[in-house]
Structure formats: C-alpha cells, structure tokens
C-alpha positions, 0 to 999 in steps of 0.5 A: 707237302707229299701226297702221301701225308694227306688224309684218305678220302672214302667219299665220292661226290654223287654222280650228276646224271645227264650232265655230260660223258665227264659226270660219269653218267652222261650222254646219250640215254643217261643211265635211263635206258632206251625208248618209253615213257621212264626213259622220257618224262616224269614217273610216279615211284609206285608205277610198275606198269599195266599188268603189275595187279596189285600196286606197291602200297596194297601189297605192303602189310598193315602193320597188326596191333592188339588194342584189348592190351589197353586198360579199360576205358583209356584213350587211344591216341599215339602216346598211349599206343608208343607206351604200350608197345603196340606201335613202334614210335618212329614209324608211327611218327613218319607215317602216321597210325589209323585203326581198323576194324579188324577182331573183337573188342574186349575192353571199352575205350576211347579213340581219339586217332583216325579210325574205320567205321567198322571201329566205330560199329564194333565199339557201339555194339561194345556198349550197347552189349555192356549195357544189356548186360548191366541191365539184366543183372540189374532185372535180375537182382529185383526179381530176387528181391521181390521174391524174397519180398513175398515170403 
C-alpha cells in the first residue's frame, strides 16, 4: 500500500472545543474570550446585550401575503396558502404561518390558521357590510316594485 494510492479526504473532523491544547481549540478561554457572562455560563442565542434596542426576532420582517388572492368564501389553511404561492411550503412548514390583520379584506373567507384579532374584526366587518349591502339592494328592489305596483 503506498500513501499515494489512497483516496483524499476534504472532511475534517469538527474541532472539540474545550478538551485540551491537542482539539485545536483547547486550554485556557477556549475560543470564548475573556471575562463575562458568555465566556462563563449559558447564553440565550438572541442576547446581544443591554443596549442592543430591538431584539433579533423584532427586527426580522414578517413575511407579506395577499389573502384577496384567494377565491371567495374558500378556506384558509397551509395547503391553500402553498397552492396559491402566498407562502413558500418549506418555511411555512418549519416555522409555522399566522395571519395579520394588516390591509383590507376584499373577498370572504374562512380561516382555519392561528390569526389576529384584528383578522377576526376586519372579516365580521367583511360581513356585516356585505350584509347591509344585500339588504338595501333587497329594500330597493321593493321599493320599485311597490311603485310600479301603484301605477
């Protein structure tokens, strides 16, 4: 067997941190630097220290969607939403979707995901206005029909 018959490797083992100067990341602070509470104890991932303002997750953007995409009166649940293209599947998948109650609702529907209660205010008002609607077409319609009645 010669050493240069034998296959090359790209892959290094990972490094274990803290288990003496032979890892390759051992002895003294241990690739945590010095002093405080990281180098010491546990540490959420989203901390970035007093005076950061807004954390990590609040600066992330919600991602935006049109639900008067939809055709009326359908159901709003993940599949309708991956169909649709509103959502991309694998991030609605890992990491969920809820509804906001962000612009105007043009179309009824039925939404069967965790939502706002903004959401729920904008789709009664949806249709209590519909409703209002159909019904002064309905007065209307019989009002004419009375007058046409008289003459």
């Amino acid at each position: 067997m010669n050493l240069s018959s034998l296959l090359k490797t790209t892959e290094h083992a990972r490094k274990r941190i803290g288990r003496g100067i032979g890892s390759g990341k051992g002895g003294h602070t241990v690739g945590r630097g010095s002093k405080g509470q990281k180098a010491r104890g546990k540490m959420s991932p989203y901390f970035e220290g007093a005076s950061a303002g807004a954390s990590l997750i609040k600066r992330l953007p919600l991602l935006r969607g049109n639900l008067n995409l939809l055709p009326p009166e359908s159901i709003v649940d993940l599949e309708s939403l991956i169909k649709h293209k509103i959502v991309d599947e694998h991030e609605a998948r890992t990491f969920g979707v809820k509804i906001l109650g962000e612009g105007e609702l043009k179309v009824p529907l039925v939404i069967k995901l965790p939502h706002s209660k903004a959401v729920e205010k904008k789709i009664t008002a949806f249709i209590i206005k519909k409703k209002e609607i159909i019904e002064v077409k309905k007065t209307t319609s019989r009002k004419t029909s009375k007058k046409e009645n008289k003459k």
